[in-house]
N, CA, C and O of each residue as an XYZ file, in Angstrom:
748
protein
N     -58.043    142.105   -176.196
C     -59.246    141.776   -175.476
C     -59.412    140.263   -175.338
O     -59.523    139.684   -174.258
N     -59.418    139.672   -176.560
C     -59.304    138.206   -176.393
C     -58.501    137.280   -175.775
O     -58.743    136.078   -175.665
N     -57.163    138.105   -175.220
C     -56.095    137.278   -174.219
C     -56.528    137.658   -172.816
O     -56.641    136.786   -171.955
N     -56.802    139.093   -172.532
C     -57.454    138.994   -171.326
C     -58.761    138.232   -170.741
O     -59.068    138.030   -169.566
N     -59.368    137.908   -171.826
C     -60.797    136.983   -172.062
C     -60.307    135.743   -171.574
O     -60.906    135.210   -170.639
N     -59.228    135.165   -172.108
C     -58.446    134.079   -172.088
C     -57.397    133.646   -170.965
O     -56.863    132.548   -170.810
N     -57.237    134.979   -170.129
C     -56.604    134.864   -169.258
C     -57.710    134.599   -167.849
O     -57.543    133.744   -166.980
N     -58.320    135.132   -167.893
C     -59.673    134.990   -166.958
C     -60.174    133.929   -167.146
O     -60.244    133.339   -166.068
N     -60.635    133.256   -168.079
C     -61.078    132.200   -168.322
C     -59.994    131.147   -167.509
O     -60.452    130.296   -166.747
N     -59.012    131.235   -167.662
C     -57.817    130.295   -167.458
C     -57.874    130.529   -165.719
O     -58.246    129.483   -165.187
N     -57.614    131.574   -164.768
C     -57.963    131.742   -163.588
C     -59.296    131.190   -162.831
O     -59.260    130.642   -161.730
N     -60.469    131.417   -163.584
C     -61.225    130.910   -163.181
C     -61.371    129.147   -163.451
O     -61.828    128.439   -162.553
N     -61.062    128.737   -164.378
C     -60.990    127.666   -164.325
C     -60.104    126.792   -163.012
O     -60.611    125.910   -162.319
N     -58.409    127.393   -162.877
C     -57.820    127.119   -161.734
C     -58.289    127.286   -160.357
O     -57.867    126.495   -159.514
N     -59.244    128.365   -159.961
C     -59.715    128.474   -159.051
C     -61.049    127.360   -158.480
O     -61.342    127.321   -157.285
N     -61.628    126.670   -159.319
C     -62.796    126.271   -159.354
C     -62.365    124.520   -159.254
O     -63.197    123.641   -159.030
N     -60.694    124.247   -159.504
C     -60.151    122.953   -159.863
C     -60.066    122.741   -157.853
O     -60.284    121.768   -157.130
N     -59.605    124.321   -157.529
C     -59.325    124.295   -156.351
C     -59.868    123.871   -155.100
O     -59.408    123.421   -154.050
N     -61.305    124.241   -155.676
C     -62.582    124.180   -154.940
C     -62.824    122.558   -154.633
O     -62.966    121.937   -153.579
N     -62.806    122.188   -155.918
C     -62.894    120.846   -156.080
C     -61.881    119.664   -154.942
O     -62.348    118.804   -154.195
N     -60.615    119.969   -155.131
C     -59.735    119.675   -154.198
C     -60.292    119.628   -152.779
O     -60.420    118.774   -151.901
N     -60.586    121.005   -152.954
C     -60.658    121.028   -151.104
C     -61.522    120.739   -150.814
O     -61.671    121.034   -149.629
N     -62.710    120.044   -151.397
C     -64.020    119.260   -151.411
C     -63.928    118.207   -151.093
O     -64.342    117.635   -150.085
N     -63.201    117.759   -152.193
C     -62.714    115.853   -152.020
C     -62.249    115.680   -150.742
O     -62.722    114.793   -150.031
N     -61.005    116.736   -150.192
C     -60.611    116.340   -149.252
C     -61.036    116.557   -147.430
O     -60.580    116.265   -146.325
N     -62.100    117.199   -147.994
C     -63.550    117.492   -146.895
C     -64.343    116.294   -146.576
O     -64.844    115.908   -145.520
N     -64.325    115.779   -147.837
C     -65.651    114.618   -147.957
C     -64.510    113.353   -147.268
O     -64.901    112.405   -146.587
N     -63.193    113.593   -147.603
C     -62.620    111.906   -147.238
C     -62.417    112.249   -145.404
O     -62.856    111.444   -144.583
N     -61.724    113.499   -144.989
C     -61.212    113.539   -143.800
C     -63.042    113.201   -143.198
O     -62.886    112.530   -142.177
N     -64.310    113.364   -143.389
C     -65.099    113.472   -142.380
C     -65.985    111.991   -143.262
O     -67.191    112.120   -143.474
N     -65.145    110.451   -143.785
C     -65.555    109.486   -144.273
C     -64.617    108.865   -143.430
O     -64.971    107.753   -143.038
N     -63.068    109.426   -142.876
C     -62.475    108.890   -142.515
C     -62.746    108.718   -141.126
O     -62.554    107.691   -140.475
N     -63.245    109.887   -140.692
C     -63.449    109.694   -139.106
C     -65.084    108.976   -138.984
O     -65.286    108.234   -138.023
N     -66.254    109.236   -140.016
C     -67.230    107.848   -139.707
C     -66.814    106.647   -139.640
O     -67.325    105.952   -138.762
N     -65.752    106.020   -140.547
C     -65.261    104.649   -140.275
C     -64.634    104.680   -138.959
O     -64.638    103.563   -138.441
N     -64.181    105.450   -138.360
C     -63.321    105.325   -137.393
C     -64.286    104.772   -135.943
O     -64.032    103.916   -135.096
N     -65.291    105.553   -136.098
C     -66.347    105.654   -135.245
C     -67.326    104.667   -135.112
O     -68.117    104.555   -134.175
N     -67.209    103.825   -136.286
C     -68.386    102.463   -136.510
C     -68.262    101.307   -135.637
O     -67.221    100.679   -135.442
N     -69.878    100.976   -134.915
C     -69.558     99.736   -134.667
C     -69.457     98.379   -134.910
O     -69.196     97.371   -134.253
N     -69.897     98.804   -136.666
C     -69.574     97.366   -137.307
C     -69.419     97.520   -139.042
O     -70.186     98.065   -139.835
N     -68.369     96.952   -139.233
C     -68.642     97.139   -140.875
C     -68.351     95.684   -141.701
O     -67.753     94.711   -141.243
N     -69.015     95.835   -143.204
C     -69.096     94.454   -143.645
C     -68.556     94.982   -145.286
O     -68.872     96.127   -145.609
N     -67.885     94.271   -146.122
C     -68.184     94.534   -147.500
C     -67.474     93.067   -147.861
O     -66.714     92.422   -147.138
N     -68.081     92.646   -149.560
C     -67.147     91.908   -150.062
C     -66.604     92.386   -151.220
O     -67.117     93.277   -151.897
N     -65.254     91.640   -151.551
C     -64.338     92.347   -152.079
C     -63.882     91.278   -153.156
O     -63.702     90.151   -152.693
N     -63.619     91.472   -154.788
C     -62.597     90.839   -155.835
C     -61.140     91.484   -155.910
O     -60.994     92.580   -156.452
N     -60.007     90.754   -155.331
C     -58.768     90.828   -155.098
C     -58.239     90.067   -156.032
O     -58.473     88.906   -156.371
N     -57.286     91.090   -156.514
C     -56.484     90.689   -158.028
C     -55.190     90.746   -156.954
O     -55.097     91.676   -156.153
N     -54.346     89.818   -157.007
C     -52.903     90.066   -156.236
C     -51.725     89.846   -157.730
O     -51.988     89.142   -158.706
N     -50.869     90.386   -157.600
C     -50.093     90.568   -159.134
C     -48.907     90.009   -158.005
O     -49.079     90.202   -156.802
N     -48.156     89.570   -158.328
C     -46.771     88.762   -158.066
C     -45.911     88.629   -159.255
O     -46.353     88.691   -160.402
N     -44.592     88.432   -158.938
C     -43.625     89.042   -160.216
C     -43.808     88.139   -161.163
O     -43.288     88.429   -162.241
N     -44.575     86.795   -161.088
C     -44.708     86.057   -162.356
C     -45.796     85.231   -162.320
O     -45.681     84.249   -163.054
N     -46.882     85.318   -161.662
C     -48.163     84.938   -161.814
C     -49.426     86.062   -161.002
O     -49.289     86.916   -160.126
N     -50.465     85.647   -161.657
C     -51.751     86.533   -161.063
C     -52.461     85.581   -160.248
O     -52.617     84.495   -160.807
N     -53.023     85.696   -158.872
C     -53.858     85.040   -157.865
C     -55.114     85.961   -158.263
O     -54.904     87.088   -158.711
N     -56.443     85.466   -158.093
C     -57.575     86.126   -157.894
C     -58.223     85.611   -156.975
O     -58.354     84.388   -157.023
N     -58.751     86.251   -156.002
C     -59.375     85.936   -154.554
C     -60.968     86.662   -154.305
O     -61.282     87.852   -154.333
N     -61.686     85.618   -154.091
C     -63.041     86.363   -153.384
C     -63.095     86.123   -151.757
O     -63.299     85.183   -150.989
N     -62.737     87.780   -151.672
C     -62.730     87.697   -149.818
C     -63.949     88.667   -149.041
O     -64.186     89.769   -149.535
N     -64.676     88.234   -147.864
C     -65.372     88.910   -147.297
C     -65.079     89.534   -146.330
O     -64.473     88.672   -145.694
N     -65.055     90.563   -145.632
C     -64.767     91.493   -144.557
C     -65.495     91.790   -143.696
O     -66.450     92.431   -144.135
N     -65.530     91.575   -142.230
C     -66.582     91.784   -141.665
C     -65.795     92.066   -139.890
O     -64.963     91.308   -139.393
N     -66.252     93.106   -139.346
C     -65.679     93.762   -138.247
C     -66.597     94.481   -137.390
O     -67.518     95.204   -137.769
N     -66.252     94.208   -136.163
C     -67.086     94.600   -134.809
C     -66.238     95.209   -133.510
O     -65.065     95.554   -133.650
N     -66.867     95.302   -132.353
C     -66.055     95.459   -131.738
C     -65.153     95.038   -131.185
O     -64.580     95.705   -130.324
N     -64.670     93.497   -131.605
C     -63.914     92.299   -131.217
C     -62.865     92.325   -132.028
O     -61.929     91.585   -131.725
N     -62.737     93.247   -133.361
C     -62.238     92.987   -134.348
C     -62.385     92.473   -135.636
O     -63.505     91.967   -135.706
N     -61.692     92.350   -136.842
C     -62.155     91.995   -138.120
C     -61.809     90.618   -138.545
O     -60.908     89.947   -138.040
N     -62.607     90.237   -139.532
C     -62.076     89.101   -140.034
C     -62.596     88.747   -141.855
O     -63.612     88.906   -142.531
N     -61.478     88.304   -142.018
C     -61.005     87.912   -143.728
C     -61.881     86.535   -144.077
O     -61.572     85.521   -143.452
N     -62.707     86.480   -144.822
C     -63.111     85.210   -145.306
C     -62.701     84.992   -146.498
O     -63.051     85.850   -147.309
N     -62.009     84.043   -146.937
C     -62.221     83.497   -148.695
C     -63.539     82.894   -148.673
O     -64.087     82.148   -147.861
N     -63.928     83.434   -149.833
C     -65.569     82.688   -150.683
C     -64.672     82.346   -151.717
O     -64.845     81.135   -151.855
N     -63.806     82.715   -152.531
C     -63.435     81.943   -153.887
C     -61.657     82.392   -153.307
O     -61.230     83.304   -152.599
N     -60.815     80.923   -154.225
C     -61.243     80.041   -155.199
C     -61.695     78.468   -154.107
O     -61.090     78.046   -153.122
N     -62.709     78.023   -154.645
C     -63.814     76.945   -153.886
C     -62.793     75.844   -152.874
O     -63.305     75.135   -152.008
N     -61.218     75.854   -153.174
C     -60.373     74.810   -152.599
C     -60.606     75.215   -150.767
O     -61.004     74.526   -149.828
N     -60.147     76.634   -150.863
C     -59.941     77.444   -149.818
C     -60.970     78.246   -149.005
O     -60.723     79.038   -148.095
N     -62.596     77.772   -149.679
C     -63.408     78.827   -149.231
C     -63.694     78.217   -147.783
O     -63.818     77.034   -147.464
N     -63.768     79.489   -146.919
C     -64.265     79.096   -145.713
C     -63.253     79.532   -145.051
O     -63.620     79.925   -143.944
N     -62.034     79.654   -145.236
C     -60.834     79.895   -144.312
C     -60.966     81.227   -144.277
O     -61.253     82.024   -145.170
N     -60.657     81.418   -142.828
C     -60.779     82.996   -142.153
C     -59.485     83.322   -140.865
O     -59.319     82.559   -139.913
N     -58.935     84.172   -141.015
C     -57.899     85.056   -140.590
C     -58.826     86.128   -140.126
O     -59.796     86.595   -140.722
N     -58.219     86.515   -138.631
C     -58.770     87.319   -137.897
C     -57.828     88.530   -137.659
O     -56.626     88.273   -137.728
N     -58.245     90.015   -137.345
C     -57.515     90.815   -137.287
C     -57.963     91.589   -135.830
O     -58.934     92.341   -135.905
N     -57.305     91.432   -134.543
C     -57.448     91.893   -133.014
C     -57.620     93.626   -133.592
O     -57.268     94.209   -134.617
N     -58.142     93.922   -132.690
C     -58.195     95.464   -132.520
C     -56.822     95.978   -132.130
O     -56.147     95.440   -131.253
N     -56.349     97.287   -132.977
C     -55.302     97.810   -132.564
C     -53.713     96.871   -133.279
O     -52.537     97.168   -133.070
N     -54.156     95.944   -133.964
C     -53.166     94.728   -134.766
C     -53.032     94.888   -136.345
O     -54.040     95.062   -137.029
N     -52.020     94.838   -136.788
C     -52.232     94.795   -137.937
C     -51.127     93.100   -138.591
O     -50.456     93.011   -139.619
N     -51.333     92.161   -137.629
C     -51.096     90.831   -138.102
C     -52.413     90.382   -138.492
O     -53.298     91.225   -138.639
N     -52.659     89.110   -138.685
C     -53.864     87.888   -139.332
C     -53.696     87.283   -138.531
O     -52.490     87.276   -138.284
N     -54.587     86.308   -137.467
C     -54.615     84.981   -137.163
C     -55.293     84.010   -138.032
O     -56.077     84.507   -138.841
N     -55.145     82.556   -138.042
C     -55.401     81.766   -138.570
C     -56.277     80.433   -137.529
O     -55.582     79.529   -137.066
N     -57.085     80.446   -137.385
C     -57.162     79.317   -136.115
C     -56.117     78.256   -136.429
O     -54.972     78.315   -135.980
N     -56.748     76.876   -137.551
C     -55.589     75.671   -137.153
C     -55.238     75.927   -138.688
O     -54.259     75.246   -138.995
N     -55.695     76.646   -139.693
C     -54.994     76.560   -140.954
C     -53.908     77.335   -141.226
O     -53.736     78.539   -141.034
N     -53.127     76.426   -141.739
C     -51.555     77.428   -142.515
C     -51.942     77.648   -143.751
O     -51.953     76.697   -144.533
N     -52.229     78.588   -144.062
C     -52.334     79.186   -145.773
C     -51.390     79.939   -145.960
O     -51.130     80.510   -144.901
N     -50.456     80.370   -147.102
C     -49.583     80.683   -147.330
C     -49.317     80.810   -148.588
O     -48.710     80.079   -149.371
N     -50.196     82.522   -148.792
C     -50.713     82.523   -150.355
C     -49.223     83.530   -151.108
O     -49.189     84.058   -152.220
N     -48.327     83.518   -150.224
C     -46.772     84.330   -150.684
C     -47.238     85.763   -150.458
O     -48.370     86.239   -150.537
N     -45.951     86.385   -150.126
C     -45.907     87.680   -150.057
C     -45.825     88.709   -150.996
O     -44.713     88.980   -151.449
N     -46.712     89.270   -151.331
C     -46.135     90.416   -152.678
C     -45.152     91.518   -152.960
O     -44.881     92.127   -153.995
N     -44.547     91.616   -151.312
C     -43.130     92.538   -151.608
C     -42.730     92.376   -149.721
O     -43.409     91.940   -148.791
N     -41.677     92.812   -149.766
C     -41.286     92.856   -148.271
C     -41.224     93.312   -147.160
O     -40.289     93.385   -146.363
N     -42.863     93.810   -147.085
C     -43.557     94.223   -146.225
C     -44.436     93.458   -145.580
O     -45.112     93.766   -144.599
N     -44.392     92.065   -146.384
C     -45.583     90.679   -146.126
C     -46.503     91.414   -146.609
O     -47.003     91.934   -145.611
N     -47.250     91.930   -147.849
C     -48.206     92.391   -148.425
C     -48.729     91.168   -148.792
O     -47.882     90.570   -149.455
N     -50.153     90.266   -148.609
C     -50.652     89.331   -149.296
C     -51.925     89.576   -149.718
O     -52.420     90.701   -149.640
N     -52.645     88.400   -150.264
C     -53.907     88.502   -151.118
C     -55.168     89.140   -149.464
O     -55.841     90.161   -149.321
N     -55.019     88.333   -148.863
C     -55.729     88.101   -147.504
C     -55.278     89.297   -146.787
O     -56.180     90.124   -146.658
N     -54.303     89.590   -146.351
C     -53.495     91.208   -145.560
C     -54.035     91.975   -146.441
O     -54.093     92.969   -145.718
N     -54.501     92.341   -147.470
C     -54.942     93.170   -148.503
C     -56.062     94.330   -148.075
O     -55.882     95.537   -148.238
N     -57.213     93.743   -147.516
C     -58.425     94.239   -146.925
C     -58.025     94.838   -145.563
O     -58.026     96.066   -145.474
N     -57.675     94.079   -144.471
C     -57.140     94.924   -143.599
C     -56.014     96.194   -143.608
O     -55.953     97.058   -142.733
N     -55.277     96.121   -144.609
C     -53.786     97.034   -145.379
C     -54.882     98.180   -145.575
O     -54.794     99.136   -144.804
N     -55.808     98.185   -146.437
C     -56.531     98.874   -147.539
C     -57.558     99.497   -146.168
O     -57.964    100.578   -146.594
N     -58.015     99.333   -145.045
C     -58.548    100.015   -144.098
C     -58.008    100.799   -143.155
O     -58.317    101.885   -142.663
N     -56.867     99.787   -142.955
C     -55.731    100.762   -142.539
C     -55.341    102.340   -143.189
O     -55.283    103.364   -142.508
N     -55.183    102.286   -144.129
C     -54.766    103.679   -144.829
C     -56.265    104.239   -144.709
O     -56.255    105.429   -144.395
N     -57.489    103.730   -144.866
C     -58.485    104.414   -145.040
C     -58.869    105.549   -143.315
O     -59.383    106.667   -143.330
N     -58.553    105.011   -142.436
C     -58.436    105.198   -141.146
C     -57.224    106.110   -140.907
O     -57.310    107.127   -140.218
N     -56.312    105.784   -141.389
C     -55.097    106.309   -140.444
C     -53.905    106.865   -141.399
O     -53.018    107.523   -140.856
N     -53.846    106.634   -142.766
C     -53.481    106.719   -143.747
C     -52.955    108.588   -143.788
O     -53.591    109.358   -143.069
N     -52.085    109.003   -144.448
C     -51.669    110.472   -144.820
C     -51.930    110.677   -146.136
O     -51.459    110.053   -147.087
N     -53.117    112.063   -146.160
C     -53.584    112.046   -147.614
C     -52.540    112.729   -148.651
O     -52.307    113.933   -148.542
N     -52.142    112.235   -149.290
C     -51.195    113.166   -150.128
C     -52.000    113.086   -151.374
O     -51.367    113.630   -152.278
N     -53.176    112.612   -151.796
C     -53.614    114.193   -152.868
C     -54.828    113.546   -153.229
O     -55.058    112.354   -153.025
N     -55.727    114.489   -153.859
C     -57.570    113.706   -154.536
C     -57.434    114.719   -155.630
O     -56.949    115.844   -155.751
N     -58.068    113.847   -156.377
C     -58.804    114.589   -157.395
C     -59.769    113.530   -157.988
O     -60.122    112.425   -157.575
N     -60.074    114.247   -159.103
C     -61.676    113.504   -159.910
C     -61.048    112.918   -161.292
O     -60.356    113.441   -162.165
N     -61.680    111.365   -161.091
C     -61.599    111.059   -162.375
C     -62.511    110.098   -162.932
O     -62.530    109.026   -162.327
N     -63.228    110.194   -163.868
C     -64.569    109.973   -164.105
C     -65.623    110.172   -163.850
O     -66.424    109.635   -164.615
N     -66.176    110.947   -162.781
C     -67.086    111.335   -161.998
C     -66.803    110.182   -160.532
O     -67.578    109.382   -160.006
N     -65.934    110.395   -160.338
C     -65.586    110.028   -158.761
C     -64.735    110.481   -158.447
O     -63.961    110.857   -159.327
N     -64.361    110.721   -156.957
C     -63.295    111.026   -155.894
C     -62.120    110.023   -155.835
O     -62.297    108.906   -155.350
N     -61.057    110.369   -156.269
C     -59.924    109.542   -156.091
C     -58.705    109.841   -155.019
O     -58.050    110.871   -155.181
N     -58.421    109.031   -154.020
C     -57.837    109.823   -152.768
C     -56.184    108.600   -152.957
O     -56.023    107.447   -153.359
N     -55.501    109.412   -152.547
C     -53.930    108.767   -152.725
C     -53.874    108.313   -151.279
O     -54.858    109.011   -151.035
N     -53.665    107.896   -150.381
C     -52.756    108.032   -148.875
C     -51.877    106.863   -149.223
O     -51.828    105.905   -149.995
N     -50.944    107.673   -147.862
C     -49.740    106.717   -147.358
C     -49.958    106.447   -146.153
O     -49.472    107.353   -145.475
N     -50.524    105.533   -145.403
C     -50.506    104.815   -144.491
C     -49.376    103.868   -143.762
O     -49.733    103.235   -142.769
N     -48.292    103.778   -144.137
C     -46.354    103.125   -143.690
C     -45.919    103.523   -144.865
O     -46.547    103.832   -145.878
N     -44.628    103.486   -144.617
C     -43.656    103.595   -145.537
C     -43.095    102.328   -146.468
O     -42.455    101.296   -146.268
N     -43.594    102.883   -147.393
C     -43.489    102.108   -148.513
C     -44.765    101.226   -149.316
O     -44.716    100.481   -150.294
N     -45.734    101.592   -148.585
C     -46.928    101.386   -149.066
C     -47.799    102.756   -149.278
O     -47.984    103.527   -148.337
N     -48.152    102.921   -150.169
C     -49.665    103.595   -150.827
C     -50.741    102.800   -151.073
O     -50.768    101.588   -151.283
N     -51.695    103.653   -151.025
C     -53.099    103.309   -151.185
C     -53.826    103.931   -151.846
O     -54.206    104.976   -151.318
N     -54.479    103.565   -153.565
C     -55.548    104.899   -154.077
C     -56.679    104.251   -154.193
O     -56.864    103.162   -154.736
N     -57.553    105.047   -153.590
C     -58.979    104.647   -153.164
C     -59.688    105.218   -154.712
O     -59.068    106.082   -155.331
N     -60.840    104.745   -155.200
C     -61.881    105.121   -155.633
C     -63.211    105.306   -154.751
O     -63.671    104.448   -153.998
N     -63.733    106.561   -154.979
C     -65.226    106.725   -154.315
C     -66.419    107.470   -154.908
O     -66.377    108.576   -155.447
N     -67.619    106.600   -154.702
C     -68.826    107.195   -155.112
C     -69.589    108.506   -155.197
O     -70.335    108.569   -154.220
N     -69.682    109.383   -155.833
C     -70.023    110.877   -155.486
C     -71.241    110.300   -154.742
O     -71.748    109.178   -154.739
N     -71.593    111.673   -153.990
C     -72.803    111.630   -152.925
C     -72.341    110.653   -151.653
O     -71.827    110.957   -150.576
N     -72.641    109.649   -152.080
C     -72.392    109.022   -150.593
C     -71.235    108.800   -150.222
O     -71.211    108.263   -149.114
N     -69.925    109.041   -150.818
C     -68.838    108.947   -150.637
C     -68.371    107.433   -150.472
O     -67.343    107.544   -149.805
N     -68.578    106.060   -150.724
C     -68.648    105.064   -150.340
C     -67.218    104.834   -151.765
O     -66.888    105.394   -152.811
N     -66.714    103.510   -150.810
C     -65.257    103.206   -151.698
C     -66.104    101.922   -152.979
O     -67.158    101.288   -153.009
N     -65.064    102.060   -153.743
C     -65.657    101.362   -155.307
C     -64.399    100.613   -155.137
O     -64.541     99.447   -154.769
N     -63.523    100.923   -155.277
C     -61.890     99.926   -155.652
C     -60.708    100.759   -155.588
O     -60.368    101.799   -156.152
N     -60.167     99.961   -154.698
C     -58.574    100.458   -153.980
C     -57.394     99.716   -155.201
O     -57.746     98.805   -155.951
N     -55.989    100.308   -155.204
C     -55.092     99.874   -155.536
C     -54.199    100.161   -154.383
O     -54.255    101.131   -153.627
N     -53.163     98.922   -154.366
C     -52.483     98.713   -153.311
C     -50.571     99.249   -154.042
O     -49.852     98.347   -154.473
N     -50.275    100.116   -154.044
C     -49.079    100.031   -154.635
C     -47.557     99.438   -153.155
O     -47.480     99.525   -151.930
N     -46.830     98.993   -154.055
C     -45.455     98.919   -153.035
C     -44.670     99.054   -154.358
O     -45.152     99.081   -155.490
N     -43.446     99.129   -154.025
C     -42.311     99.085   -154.582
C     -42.369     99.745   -156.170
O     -41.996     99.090   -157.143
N     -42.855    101.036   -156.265
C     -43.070    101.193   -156.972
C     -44.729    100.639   -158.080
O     -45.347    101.264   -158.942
N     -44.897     99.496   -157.604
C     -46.230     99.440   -158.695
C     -47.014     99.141   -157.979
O     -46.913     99.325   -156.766
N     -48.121     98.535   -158.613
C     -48.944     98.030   -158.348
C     -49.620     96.887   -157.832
O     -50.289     96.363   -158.723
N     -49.705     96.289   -156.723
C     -49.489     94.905   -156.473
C     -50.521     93.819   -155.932
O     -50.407     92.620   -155.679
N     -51.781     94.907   -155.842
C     -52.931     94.436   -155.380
C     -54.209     95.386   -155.902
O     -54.265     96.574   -155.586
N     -55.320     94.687   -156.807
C     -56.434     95.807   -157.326
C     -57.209     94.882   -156.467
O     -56.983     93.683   -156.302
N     -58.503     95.861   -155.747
C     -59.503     95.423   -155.306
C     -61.028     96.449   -155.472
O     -61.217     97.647   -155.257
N     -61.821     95.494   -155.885
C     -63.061     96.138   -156.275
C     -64.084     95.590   -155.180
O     -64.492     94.432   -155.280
N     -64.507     96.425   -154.120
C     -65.158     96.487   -153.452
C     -67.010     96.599   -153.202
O     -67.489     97.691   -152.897
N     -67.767     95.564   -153.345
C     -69.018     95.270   -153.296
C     -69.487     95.254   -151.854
O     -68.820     95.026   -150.845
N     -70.697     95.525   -151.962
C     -71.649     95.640   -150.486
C     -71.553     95.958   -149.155
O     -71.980     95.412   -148.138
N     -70.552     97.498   -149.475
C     -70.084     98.216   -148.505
C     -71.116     98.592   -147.544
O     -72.005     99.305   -148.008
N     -71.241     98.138   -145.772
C     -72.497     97.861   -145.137
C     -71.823     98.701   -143.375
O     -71.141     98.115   -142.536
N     -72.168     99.720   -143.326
C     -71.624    100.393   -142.352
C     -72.502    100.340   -141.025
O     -73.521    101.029   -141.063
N     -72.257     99.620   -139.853
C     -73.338    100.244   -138.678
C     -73.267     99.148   -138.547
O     -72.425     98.341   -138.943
N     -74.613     98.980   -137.683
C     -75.378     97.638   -136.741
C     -75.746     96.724   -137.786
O     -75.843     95.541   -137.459
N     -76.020     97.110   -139.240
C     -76.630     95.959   -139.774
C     -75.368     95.516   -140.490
O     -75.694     94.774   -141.417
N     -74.687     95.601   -140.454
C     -72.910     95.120   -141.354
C     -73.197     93.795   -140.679
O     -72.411     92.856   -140.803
């Protein structure tokens, strides 16, 4: 009696993990198509960039319309103010007259600055290969190109992103923790 007790228990538990799954991935496919649909979005972001023998830390702002997006550094204070623009339908940076040239993190040109636009990219257009829960949030994997991944963290209820990891080449190569995620007309 007690293994069949135990066996049920064990089914229902799998069934209910299931539920969960196909929840998460309810809540991201119809988060993915509101971003898609916006006419303006804003957040700022703390960017950890890891490179094979030093750590960069970057405070960058994000802000996008129908003209397209653009990258601000707020920190570190040498560089604040410089902004890289991203055209609609582009996934390069412009620079007006500054050359910054914060190195590439693998050979895809992954950088500190390409980071935010990379990390929307997958959020948009990205292939989900898997969610689940960890801590009381939604954690979504995609692959957005080959050879890059993307795992999102997100807020239960409103579904809103907390902090992406950027993997290539195997690791990890960019953490970003995402503040004052601002969707619509007032972004």
């Amino acid at each position: 009696m007690k293994r069949c007790i135990s066996v049920l228990l064990l089914c229902a538990a799998l069934l209910l993990s299931g539920c969960g799954k196909r929840r998460g991935e309810s809540d991201f496919r119809d988060f993915s198509e509101r971003i898609n649909s916006l006419d303006a979005l804003s957040f700022t972001a703390q960017v950890r960039a890891e490179y094979e023998h030093k750590t960069a830390r970057f405070t960058l702002s994000y802000g996008e319309d129908g003209g397209g997006g653009r990258v601000t550094v707020i920190a570190p204070e040498l560089i604040r103010g410089v902004t890289a623009r991203v055209s609609p339908g582009s996934s390069t940076l412009e620079y007006d007259t500054v050359v910054l040239d914060t190195g590439s993190l693998d050979s895809f040109g992954l950088s500190p600055l390409s980071s935010l636009p990379a990390m929307l990219r997958a959020l948009r257009m990205g292939h989900l290969d898997s969610v689940w829960e960890e801590d009381g949030k939604t954690v979504v994997l995609l692959e957005p190109d080959d050879g890059l991944r993307c795992c999102v963290w997100f807020s239960k209820g409103e579904f809103t992103p907390l902090r992406a990891e950027l993997i290539t080449d195997g690791r990890v190569k960019v953490y970003i923790e995402i503040e004052d995620w601002t969707e619509g007309v007032s972004a």
